[in-house]
N, C-alpha and C positions, 0 to 999 in steps of 0.2 A: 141189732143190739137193742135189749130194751133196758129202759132207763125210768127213772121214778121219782119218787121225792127221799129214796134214798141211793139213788145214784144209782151207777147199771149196775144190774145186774145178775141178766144173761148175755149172754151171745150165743145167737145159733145162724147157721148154715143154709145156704138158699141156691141153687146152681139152677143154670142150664145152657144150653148148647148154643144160644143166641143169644144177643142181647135185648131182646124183643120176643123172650119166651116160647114155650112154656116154663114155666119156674117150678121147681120141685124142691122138695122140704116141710117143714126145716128138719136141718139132720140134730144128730144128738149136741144139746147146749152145752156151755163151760158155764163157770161161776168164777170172776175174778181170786184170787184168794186176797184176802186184806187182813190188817193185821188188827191187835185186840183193840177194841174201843168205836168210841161212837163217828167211825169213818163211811168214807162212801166212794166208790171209785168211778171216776166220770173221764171225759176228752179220749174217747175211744181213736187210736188208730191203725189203720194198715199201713204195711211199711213194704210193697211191694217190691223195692230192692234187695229186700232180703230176704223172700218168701221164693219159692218156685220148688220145683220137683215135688208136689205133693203136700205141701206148706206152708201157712200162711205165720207171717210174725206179726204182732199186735203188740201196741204200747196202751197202758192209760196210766192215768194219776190219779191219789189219792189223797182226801183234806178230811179236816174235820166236819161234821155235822153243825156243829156248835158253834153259834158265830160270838158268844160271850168268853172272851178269854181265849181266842182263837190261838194271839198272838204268844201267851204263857205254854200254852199246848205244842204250838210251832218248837219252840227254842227247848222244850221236852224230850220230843220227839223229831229230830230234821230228818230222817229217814224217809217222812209221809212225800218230802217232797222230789224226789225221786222218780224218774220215770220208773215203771214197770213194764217188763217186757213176759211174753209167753206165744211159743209155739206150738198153733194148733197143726196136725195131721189131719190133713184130705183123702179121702178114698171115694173111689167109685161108688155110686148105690149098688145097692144087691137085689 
């Protein structure tokens, strides 16, 4: 997952057969979707209880950039604070 000073903004994919490598990747990245305005989606996680057969579930959160008027922005918009969820699809290499 990389991450920045505008918050993450990919994730990509890294496998392999041991946990002690070799590692192979990265496979094709995602891009959070966030909604309009000056936001940034950060606290990446997996949720391995609810991933398996081929899929992985990922949550993060989304805030404001803007730390002037954060709290005016909040009470706008309460949707930002919401977890976000999305299932990626694993497949074998080719």
């Amino acid at each position: 997952m990389a991450a920045g000073p505008k918050g993450l903004t990919t994730v990509a994919s890294y496998w392999a057969c041991s946990p002690a490598g070799p590692w192979h990747g990265p496979a094709k990245e995602f891009s959070p979707s966030l909604p309009q305005g000056q936001v940034a989606a950060y606290n990446p996680q997996a949720h391995p209880v609810l991933s398996g057969e081929g899929r992985l579930v990922l949550s993060y959160d989304v805030n404001w950039l803007e730390t002037t008027g954060a709290a005016a922005q909040l009470s706008r918009n309460v949707s930002l604070y919401r977890p976000r969820f999305v299932t990626l699809r694993l497949a074998p290499a080719r």
